[in-house]
C-alpha positions, 0 to 999 in steps of 0.5 A: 365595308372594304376596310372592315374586312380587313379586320382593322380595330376601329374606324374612323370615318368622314362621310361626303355631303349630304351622305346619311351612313347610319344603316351601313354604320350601325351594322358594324358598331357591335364589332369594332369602335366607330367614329363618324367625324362631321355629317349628318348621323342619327345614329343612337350607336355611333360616336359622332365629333365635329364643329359646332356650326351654330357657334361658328356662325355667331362667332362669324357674325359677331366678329363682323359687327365689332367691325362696323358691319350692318348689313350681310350677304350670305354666300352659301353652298348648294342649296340641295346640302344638308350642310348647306341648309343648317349653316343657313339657318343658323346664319338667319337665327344669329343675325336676327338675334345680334339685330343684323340685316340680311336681306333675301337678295343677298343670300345665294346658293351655289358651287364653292369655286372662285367663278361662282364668288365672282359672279354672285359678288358682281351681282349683289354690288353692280350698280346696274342690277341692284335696285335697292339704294342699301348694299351688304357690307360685308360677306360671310363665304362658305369656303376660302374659294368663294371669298377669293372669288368675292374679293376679286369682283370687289376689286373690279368694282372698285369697291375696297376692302375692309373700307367698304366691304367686310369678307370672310371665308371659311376653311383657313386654306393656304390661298387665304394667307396669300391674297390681296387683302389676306383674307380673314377666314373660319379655321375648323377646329382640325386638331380637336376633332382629330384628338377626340376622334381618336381617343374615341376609337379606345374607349371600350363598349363594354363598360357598364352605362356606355353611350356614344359620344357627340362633342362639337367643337368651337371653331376659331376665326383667323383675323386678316386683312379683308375684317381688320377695319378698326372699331369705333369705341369697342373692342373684340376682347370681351368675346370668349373664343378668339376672333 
């Protein structure tokens, strides 16, 4: 509302976790071009571009399984985010249909720090607290941070990677090109959403039929270190988006 009084020409704007800005938002739509990038909208008035988590997830998980991974733990963020919630229940719909275990012990919901990774990744693989015989062999991290903190439980374990366990992470930080394994990360598509989120703020409302706008974007995964086990007789060039 600060800026608007300003008298800027458009808006662009990235609302915090689990922050709904349709009432404020829609004040405003019939004054200036507004674009919401990312969250959670239902806005019928506001242009909205972000990534498409579904795909992204999919992606995540069927780069796994080219890899030889069966069975995957899931390191989420809060349990209380509307983010949260939708990327957890796409992982579960996408591991059921690519005929992958989870089981519901090793699904966690926590902070995005490297101690939260740490201490989860402990508890899944020590064998003084896991009673079940079957183990993850792999991990899907909700950002960069945790899956550092993942790999380094792992090395504590004695546990190696990509030999024995498969991890990504999501974010594509600086800290995943430096790690040791480097580690394989989601990489959003920062660039598209920028362009789009852009060319969005010129388009002019007054035109006859206009409707706001709701693209998604494919995310990319960087391959690194922590998936690149080799694959028995397959191959990932079959999949349309690079993993």
């Amino acid at each position: 509302e600060e800026l608007i009084g300003h008298n800027v020409d458009s808006l662009i704007v990235m609302p915090s976790n689990n922050s709904d800005l349709t009432k404020t938002l829609e004040n405003y739509v019939d004054n200036l071009p507004i674009v919401q990038i990312g969250g959670t909208t239902t806005s019928f008035h506001v242009n909205w571009v972000g990534m498409d988590q579904e795909s992204m997830m999919e992606a995540a998980l069927i780069h796994l399984s080219h890899h030889d991974a069966h069975n995957i733990a899931y390191l989420s963020g809060n349990v209380d985010s509307t983010q949260s919630a939708n990327l957890f229940a796409n992982f579960q719909t996408a591991a059921s249909r690519l005929s992958l275990l989870s089981e519901p012990d090793w699904t966690t919901f926590g902070e995005l720090t490297y101690q939260r990774g740490f201490k989860d990744t402990m508890r899944l693989f020590s064998d003084s607290t896991a009673k079940q015989s079957r183990k993850p062999d792999a991990v899907i991290c909700a950002n960069d941070a945790v899956a550092l903190g993942a790999l380094l439980a792992l090395d504590e374990l004695s546990l190696q990677v990509p030999q024995d366990v498969l991890v990504i992470g999501y974010g594509d930080s600086r800290q995943a090109e430096i790690s040791e394994p480097k580690l394989s990360s989601i990489r959003p598509p920062y660039q598209q959403i920028a362009r789009e989120a852009i060319r969005l703020t010129a388009v002019n409302k007054s035109e006859q039929h206009w409707l706001p706008a709701h693209m998604e974007f494919r995310p990319e995964i960087m391959r690194r270190e922590s998936t690149n086990s080799p694959r028995i007789g397959t191959s990932d060039m079959s999949l349309p988006w690079r993993i």
